[in-house]
Each structure stands twice: as structure tokens, then as C-alpha cells.
mmCIF file of the N, C-alpha and C atoms, coordinates in Angstrom:
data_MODEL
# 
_entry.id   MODEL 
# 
loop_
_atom_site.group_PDB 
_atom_site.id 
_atom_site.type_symbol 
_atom_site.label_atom_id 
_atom_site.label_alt_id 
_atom_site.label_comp_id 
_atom_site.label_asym_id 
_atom_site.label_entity_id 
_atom_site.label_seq_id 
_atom_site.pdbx_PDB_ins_code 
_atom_site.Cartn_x 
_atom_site.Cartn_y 
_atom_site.Cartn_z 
_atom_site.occupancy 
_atom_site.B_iso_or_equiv 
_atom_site.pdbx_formal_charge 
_atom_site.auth_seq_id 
_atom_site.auth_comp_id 
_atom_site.auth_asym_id 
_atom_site.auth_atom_id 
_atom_site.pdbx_PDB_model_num 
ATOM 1   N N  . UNK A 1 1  ? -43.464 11.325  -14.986 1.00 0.00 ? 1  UNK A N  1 
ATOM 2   C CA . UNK A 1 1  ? -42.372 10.395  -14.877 1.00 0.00 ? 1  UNK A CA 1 
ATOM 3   C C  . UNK A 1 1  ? -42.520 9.352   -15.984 1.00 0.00 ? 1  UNK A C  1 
ATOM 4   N N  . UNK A 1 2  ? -41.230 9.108   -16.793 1.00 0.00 ? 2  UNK A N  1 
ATOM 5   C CA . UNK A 1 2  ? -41.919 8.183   -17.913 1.00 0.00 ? 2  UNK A CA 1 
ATOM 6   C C  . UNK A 1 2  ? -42.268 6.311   -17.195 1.00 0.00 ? 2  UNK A C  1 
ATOM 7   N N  . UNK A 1 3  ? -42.430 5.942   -17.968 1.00 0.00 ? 3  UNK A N  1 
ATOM 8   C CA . UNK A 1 3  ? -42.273 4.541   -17.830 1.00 0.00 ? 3  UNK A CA 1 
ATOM 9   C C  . UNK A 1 3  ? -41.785 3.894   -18.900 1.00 0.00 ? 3  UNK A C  1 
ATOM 10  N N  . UNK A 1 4  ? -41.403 2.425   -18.514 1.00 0.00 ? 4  UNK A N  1 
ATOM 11  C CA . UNK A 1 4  ? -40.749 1.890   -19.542 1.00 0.00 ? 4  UNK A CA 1 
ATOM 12  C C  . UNK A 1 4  ? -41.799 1.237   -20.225 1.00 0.00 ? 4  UNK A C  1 
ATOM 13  N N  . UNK A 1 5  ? -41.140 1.119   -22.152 1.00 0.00 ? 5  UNK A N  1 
ATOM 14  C CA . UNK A 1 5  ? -42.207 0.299   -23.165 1.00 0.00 ? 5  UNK A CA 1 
ATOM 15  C C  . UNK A 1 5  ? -42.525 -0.592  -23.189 1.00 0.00 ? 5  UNK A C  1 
ATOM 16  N N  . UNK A 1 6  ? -41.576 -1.549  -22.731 1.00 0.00 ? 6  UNK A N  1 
ATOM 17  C CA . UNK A 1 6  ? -41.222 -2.910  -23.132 1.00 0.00 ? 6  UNK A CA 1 
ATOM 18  C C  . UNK A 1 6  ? -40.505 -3.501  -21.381 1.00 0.00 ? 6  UNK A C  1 
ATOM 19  N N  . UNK A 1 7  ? -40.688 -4.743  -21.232 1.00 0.00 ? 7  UNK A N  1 
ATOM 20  C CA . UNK A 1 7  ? -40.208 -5.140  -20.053 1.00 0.00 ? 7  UNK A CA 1 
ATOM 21  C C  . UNK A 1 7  ? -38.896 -5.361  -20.275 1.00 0.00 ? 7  UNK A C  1 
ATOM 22  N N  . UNK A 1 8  ? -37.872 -5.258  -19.307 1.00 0.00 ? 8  UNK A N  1 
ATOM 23  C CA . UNK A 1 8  ? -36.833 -5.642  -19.278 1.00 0.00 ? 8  UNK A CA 1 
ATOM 24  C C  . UNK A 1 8  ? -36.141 -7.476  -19.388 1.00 0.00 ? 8  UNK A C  1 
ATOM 25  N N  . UNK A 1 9  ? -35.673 -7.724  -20.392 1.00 0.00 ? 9  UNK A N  1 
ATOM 26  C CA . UNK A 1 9  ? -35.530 -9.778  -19.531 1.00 0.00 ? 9  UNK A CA 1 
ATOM 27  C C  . UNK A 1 9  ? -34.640 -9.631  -18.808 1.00 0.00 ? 9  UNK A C  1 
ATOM 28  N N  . UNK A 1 10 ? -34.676 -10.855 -17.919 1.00 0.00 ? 10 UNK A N  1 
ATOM 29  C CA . UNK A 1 10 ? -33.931 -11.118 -16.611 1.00 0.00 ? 10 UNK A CA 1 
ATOM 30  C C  . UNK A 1 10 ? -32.672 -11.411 -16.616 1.00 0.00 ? 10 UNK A C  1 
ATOM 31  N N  . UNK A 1 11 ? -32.440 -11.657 -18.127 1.00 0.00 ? 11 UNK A N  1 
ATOM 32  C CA . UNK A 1 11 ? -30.760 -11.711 -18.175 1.00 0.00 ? 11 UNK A CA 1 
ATOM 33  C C  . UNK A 1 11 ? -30.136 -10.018 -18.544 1.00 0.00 ? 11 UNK A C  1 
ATOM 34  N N  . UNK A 1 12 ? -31.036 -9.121  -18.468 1.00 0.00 ? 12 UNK A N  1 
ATOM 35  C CA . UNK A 1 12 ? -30.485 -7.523  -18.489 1.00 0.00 ? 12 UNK A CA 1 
ATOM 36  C C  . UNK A 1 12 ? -30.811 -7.570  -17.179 1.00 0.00 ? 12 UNK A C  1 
ATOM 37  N N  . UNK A 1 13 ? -31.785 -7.428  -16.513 1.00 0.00 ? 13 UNK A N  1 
ATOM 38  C CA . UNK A 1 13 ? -32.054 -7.107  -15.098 1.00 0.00 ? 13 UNK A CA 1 
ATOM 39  C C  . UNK A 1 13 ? -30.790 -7.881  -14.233 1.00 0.00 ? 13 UNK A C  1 
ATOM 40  N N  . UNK A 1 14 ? -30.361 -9.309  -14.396 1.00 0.00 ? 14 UNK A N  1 
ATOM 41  C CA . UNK A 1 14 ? -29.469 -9.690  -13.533 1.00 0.00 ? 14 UNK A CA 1 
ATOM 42  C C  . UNK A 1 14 ? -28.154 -9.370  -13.307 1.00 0.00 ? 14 UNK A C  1 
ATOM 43  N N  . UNK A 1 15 ? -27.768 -9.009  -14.986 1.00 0.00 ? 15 UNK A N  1 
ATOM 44  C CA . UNK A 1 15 ? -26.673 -8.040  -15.433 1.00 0.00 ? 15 UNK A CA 1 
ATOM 45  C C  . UNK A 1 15 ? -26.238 -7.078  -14.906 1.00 0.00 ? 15 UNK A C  1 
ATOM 46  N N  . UNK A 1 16 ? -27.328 -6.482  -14.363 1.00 0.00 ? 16 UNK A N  1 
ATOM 47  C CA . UNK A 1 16 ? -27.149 -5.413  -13.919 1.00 0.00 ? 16 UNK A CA 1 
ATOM 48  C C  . UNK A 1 16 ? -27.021 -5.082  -12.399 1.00 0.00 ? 16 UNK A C  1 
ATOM 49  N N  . UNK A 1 17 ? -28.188 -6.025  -12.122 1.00 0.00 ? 17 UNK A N  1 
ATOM 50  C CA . UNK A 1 17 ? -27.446 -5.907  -10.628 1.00 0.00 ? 17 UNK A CA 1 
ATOM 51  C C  . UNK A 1 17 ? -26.138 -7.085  -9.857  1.00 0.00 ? 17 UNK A C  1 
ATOM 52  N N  . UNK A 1 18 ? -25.662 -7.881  -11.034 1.00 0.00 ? 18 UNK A N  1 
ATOM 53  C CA . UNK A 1 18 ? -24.536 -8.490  -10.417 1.00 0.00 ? 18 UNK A CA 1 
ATOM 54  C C  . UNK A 1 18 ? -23.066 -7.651  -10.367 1.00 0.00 ? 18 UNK A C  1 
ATOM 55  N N  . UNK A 1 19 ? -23.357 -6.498  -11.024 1.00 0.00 ? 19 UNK A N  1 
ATOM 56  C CA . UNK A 1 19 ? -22.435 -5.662  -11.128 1.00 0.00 ? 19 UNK A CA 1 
ATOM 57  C C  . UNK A 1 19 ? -21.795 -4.637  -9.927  1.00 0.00 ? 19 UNK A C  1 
ATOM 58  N N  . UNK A 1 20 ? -22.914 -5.327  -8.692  1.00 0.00 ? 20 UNK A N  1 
ATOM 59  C CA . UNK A 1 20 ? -22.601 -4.474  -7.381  1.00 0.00 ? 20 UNK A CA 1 
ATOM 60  C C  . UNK A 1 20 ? -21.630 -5.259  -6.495  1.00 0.00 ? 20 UNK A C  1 
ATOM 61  N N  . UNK A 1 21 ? -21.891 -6.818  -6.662  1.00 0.00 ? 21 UNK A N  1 
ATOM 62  C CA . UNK A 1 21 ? -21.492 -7.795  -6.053  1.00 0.00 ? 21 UNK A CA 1 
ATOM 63  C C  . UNK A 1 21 ? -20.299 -8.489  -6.366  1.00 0.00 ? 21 UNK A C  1 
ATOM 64  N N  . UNK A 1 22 ? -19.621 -7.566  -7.442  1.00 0.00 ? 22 UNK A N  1 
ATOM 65  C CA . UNK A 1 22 ? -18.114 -8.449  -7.856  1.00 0.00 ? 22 UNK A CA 1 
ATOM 66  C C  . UNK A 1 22 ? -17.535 -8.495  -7.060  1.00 0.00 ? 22 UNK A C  1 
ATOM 67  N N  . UNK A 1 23 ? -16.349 -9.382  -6.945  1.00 0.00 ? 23 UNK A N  1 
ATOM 68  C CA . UNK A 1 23 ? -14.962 -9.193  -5.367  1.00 0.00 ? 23 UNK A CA 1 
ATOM 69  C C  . UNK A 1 23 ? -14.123 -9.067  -6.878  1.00 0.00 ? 23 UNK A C  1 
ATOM 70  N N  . UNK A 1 24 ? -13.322 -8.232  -5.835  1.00 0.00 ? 24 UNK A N  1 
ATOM 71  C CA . UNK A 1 24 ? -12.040 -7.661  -6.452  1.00 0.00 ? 24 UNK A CA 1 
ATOM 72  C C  . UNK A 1 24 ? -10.756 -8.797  -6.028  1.00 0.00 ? 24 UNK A C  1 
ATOM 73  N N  . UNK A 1 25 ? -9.833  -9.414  -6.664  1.00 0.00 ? 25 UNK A N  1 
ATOM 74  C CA . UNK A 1 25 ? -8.659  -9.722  -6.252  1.00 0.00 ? 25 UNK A CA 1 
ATOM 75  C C  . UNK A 1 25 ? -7.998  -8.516  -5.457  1.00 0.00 ? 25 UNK A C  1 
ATOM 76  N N  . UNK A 1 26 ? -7.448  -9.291  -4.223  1.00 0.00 ? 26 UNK A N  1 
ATOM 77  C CA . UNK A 1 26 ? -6.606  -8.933  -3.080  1.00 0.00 ? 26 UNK A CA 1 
ATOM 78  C C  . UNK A 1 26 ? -5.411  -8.740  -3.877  1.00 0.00 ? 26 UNK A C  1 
ATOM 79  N N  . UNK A 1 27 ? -4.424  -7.577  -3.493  1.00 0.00 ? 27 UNK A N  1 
ATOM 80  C CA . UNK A 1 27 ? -3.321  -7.265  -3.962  1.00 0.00 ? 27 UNK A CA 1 
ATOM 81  C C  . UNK A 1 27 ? -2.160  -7.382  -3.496  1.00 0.00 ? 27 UNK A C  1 
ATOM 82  N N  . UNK A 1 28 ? -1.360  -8.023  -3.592  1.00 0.00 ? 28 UNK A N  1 
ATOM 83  C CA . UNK A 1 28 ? 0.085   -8.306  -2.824  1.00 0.00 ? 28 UNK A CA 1 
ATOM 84  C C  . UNK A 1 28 ? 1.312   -7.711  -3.589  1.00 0.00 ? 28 UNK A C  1 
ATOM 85  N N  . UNK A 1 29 ? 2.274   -7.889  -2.353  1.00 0.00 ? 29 UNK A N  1 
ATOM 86  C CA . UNK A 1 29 ? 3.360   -7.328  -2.961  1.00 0.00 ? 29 UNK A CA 1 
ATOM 87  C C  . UNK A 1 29 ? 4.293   -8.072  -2.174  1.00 0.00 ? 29 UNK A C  1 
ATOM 88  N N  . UNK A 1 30 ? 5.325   -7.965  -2.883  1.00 0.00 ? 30 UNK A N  1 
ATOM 89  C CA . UNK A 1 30 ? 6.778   -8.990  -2.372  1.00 0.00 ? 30 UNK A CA 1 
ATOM 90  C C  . UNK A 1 30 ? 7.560   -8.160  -0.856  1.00 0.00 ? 30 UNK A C  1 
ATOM 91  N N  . UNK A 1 31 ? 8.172   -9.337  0.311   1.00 0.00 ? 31 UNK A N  1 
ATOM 92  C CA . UNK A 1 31 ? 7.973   -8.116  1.043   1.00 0.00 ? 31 UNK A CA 1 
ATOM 93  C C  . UNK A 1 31 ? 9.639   -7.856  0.707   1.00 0.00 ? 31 UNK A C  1 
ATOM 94  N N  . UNK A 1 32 ? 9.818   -6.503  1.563   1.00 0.00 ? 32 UNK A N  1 
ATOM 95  C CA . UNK A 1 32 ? 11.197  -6.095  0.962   1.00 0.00 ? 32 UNK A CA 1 
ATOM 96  C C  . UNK A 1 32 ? 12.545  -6.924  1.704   1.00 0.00 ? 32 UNK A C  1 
ATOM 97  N N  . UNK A 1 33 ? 11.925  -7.471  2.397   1.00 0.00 ? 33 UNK A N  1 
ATOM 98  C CA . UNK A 1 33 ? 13.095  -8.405  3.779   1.00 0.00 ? 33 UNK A CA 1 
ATOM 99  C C  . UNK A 1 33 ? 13.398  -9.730  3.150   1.00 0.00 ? 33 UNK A C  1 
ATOM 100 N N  . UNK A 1 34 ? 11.912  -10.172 2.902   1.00 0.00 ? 34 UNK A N  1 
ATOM 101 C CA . UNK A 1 34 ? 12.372  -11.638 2.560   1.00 0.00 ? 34 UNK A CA 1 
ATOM 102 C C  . UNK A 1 34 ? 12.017  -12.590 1.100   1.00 0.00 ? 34 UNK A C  1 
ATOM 103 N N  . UNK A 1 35 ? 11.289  -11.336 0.300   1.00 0.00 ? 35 UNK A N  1 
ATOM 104 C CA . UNK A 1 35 ? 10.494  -11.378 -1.186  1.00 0.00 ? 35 UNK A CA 1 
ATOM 105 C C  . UNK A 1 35 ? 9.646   -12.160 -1.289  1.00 0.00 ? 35 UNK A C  1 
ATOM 106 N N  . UNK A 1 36 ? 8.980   -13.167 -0.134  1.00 0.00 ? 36 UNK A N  1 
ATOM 107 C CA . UNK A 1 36 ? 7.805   -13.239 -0.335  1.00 0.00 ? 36 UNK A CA 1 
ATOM 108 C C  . UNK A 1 36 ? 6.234   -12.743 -0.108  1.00 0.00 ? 36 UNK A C  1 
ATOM 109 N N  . UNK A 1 37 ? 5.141   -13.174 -1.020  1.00 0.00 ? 37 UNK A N  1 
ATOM 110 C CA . UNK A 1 37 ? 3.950   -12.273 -1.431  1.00 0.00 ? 37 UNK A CA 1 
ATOM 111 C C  . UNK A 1 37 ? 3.554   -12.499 0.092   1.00 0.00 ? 37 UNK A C  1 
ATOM 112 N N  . UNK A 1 38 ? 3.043   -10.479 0.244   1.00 0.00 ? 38 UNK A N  1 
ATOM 113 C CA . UNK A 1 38 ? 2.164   -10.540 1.855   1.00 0.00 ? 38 UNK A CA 1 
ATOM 114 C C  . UNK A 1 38 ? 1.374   -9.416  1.129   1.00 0.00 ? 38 UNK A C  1 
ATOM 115 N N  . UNK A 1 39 ? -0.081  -9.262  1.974   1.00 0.00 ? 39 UNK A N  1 
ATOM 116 C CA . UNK A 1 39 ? -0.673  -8.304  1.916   1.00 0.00 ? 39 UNK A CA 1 
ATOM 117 C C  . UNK A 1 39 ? -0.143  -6.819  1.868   1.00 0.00 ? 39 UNK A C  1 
ATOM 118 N N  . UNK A 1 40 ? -0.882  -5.745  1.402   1.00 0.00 ? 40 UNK A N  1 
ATOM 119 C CA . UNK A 1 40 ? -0.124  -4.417  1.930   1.00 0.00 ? 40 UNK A CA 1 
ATOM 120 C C  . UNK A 1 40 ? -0.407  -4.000  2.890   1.00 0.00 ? 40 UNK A C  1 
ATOM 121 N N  . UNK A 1 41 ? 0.420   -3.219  3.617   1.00 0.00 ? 41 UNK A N  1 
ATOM 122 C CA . UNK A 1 41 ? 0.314   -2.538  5.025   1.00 0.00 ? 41 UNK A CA 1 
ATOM 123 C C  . UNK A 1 41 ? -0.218  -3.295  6.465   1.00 0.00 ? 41 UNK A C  1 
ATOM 124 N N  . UNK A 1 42 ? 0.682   -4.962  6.284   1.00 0.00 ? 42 UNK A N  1 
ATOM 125 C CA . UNK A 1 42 ? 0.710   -5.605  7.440   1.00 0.00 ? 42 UNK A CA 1 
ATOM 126 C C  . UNK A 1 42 ? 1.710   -6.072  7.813   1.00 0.00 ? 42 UNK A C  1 
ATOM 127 N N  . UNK A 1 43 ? 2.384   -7.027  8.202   1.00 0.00 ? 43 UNK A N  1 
ATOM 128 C CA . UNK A 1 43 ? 3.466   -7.365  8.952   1.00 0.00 ? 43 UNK A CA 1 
ATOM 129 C C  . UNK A 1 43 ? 3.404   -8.364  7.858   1.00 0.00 ? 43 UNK A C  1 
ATOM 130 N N  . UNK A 1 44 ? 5.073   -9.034  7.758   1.00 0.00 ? 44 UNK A N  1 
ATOM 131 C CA . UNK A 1 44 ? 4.951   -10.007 6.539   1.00 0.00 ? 44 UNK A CA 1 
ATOM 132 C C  . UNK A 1 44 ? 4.516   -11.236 7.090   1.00 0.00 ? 44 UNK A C  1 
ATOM 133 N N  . UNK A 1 45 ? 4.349   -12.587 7.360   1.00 0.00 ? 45 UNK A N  1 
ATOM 134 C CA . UNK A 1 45 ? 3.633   -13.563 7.766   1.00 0.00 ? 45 UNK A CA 1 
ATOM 135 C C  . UNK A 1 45 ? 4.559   -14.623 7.830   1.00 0.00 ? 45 UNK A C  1 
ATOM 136 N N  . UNK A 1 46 ? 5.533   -14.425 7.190   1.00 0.00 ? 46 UNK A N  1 
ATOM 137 C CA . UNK A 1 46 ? 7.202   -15.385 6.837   1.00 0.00 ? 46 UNK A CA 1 
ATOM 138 C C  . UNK A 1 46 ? 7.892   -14.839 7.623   1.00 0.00 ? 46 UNK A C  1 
ATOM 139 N N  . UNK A 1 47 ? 8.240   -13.713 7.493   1.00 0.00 ? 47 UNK A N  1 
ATOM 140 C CA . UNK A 1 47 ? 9.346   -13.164 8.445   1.00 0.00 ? 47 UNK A CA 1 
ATOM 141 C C  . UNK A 1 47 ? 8.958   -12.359 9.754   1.00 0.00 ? 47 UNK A C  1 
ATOM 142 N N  . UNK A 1 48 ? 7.939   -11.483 9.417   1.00 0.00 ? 48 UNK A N  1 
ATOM 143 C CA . UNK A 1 48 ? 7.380   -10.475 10.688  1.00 0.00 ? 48 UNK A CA 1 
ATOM 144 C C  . UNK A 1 48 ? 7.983   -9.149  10.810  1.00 0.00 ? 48 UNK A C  1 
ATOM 145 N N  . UNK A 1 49 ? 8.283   -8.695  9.353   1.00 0.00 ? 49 UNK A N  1 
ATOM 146 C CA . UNK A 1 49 ? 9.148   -7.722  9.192   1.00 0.00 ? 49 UNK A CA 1 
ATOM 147 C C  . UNK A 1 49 ? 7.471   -6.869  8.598   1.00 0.00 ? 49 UNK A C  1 
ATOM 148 N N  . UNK A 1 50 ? 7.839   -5.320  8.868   1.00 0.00 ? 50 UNK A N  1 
ATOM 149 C CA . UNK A 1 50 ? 6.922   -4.264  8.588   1.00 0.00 ? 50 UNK A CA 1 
ATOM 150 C C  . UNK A 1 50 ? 7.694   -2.998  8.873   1.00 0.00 ? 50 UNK A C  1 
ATOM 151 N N  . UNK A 1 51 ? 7.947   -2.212  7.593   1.00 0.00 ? 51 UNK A N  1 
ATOM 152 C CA . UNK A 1 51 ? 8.079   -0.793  7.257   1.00 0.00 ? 51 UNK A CA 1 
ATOM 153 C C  . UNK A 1 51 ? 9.606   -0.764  7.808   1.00 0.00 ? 51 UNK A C  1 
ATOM 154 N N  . UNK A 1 52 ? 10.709  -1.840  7.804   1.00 0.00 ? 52 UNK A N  1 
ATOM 155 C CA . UNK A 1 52 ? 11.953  -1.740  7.546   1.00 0.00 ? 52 UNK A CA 1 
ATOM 156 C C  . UNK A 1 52 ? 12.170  -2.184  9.054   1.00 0.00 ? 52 UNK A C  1 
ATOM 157 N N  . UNK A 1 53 ? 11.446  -2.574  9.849   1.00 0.00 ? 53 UNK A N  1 
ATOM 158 C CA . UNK A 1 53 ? 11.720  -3.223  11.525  1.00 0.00 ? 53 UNK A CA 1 
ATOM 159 C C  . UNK A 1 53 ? 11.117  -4.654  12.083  1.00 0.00 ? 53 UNK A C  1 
ATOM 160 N N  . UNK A 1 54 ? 11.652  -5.354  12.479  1.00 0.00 ? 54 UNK A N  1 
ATOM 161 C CA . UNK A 1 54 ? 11.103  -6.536  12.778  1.00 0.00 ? 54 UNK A CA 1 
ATOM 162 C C  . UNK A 1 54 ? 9.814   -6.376  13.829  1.00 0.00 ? 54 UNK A C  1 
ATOM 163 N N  . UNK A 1 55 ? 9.055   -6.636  13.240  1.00 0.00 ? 55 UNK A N  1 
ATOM 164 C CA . UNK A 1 55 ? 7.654   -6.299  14.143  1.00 0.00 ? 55 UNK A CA 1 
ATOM 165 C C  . UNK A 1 55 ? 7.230   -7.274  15.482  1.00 0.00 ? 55 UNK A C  1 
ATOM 166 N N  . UNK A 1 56 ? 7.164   -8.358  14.553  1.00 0.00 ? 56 UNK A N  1 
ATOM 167 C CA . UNK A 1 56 ? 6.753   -9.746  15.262  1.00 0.00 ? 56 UNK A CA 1 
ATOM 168 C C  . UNK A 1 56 ? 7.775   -10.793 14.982  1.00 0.00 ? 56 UNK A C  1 
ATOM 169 N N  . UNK A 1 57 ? 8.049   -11.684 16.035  1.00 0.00 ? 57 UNK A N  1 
ATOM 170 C CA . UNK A 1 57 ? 8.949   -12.960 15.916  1.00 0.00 ? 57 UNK A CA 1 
ATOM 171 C C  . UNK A 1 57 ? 8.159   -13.893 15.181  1.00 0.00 ? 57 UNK A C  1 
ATOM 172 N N  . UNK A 1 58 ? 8.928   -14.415 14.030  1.00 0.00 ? 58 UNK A N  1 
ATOM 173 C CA . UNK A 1 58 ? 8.622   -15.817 13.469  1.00 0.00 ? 58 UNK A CA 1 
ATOM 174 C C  . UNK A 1 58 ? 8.154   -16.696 13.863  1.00 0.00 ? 58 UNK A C  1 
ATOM 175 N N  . UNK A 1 59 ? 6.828   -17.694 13.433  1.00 0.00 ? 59 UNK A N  1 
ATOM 176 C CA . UNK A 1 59 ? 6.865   -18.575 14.620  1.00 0.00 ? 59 UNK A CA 1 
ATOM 177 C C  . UNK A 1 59 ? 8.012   -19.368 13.877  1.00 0.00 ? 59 UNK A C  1 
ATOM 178 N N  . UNK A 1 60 ? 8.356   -20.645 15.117  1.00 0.00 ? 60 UNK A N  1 
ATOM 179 C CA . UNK A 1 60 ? 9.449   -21.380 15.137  1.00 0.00 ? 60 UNK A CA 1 
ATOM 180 C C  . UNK A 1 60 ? 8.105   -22.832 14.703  1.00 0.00 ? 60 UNK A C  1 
ATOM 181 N N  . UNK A 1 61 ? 8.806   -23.431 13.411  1.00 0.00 ? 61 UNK A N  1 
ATOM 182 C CA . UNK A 1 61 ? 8.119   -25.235 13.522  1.00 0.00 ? 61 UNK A CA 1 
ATOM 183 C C  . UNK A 1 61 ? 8.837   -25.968 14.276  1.00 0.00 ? 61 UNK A C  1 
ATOM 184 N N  . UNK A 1 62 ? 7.644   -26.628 15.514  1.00 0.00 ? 62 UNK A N  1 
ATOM 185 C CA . UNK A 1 62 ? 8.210   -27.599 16.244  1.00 0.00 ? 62 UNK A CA 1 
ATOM 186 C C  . UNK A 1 62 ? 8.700   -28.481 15.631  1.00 0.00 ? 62 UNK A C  1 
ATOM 187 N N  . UNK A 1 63 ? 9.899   -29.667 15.632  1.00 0.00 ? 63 UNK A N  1 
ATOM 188 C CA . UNK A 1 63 ? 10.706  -30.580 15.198  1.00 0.00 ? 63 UNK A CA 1 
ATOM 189 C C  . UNK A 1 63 ? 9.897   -31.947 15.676  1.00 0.00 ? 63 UNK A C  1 
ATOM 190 N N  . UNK A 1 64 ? 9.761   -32.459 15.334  1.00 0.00 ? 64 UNK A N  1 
ATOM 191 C CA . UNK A 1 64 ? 9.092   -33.615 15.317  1.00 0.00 ? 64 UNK A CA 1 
ATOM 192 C C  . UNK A 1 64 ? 10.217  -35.002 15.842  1.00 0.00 ? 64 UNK A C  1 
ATOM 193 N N  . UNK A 1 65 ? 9.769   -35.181 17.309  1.00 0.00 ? 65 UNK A N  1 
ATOM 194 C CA . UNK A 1 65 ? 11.071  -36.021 17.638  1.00 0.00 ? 65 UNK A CA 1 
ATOM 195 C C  . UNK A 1 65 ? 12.009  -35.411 18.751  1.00 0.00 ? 65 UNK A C  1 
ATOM 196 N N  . UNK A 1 66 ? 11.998  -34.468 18.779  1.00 0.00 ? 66 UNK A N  1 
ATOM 197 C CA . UNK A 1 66 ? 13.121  -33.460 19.326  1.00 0.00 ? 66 UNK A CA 1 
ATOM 198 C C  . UNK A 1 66 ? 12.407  -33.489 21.132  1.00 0.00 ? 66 UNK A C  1 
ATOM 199 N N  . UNK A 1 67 ? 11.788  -33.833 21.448  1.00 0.00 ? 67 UNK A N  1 
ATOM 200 C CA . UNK A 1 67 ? 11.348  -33.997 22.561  1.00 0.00 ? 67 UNK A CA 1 
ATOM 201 C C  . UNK A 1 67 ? 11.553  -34.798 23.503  1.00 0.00 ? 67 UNK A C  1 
ATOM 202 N N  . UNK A 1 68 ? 12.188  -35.997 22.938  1.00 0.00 ? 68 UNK A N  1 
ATOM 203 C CA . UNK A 1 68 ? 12.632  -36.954 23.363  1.00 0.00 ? 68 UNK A CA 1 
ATOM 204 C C  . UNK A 1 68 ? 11.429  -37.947 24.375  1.00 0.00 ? 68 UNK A C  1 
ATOM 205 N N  . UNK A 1 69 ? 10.384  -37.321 23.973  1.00 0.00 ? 69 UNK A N  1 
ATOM 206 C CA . UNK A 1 69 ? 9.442   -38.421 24.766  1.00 0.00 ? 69 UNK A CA 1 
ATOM 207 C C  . UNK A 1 69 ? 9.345   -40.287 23.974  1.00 0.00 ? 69 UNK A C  1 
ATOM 208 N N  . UNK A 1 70 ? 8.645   -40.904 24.595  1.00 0.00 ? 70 UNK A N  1 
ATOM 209 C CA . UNK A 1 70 ? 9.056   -42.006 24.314  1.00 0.00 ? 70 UNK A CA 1 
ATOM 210 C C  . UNK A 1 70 ? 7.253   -42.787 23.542  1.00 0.00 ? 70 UNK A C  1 
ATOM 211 N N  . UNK A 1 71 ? 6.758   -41.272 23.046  1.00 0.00 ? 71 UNK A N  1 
ATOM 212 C CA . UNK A 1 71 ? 5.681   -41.901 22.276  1.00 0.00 ? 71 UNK A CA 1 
ATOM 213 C C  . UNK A 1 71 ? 6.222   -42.809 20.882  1.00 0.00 ? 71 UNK A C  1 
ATOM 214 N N  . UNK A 1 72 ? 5.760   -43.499 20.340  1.00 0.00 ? 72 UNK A N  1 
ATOM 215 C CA . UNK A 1 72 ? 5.924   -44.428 18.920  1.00 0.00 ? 72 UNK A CA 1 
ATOM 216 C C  . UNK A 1 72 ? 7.234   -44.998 19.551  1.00 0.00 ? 72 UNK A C  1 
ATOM 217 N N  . UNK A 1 73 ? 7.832   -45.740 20.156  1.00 0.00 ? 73 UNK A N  1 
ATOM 218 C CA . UNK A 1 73 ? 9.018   -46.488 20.620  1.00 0.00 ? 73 UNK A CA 1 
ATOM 219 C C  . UNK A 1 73 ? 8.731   -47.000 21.403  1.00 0.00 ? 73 UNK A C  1 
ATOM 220 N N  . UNK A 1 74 ? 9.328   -48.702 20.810  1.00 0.00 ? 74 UNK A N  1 
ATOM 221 C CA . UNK A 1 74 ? 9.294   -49.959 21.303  1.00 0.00 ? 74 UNK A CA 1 
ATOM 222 C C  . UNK A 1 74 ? 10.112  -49.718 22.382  1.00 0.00 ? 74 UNK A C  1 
ATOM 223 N N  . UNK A 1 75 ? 9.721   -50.918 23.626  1.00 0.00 ? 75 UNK A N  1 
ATOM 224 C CA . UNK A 1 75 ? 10.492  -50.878 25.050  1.00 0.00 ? 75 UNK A CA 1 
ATOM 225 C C  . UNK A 1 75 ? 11.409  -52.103 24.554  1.00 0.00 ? 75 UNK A C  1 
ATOM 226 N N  . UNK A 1 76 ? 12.744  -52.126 25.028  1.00 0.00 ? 76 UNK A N  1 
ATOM 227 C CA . UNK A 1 76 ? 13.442  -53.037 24.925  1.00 0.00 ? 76 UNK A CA 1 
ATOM 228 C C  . UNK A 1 76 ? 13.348  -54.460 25.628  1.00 0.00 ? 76 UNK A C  1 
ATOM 229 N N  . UNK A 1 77 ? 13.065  -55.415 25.161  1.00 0.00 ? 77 UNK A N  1 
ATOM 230 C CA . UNK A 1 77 ? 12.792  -56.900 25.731  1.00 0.00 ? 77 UNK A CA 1 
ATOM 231 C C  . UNK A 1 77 ? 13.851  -57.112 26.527  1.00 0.00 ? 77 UNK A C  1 
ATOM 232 N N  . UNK A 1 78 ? 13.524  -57.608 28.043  1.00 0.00 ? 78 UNK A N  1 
ATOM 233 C CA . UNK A 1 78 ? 14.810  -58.505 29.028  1.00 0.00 ? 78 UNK A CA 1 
ATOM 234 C C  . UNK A 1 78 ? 15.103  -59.528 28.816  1.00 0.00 ? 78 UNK A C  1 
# 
């Protein structure tokens, strides 16, 4: 079995094994319902549309106020 001549330096040795550990960029695509970027082969995250059918309902943003509770409001003076 041979061996090596000369030692390797640690900036070839590290080279080499950082080459196992890259991350790849995640790939998106526009979805076809509402054109914005979602993963592939999940439900879109904006709309909830997947493979031409509404999968999941949107969530709805609560309105701020719309509750009519009486937090942050002054009581009227007698």
C-alpha cells in the first residue's frame, strides 16, 4: 500500500473535507394561483393552493380593534 511523501497542509486537508458539508440553496418556484415564491411540492403558504385545488384555508389576520373590547379606552368622566 503506498504512502504519502510529503504531509498534506491543513488548508488541503480542510478543503477537502469541507466539501461534504456545503448546503445547497432551497429552490422555489412561483405558485401558479397566486405567483408568489413557495417551496416545491407543498401547499402555497399565501394562498393554500396545491396541484390546481385549494388545499388549506388561508389564515385570516385578526383586525386590530374589531373586537370592540374596551382595552386602551378612556372611560368617560360624569
Amino acid at each position: 500500500m503506498p504512502n504519502p511523501k510529503r504531509k498534506h497542509t491543513r488548508s488541503r486537508r480542510d478543503s477537502r473535507r469541507a466539501q461534504n458539508w456545503r448546503l445547497d440553496a432551497v429552490t422555489a418556484g412561483a405558485c401558479p394561483n397566486c405567483k408568489n415564491l413557495r417551496p416545491p411540492h407543498t401547499v402555497c403558504p399565501s394562498c393554500g393552493w396545491y396541484n390546481g385545488k385549494l388545499a388549506v384555508a388561508p389564515k385570516q389576520k385578526k383586525a386590530k380593534g374589531a373586537e370592540g373590547g374596551s382595552a386602551g379606552q378612556e372611560k368617560p368622566k360624569s
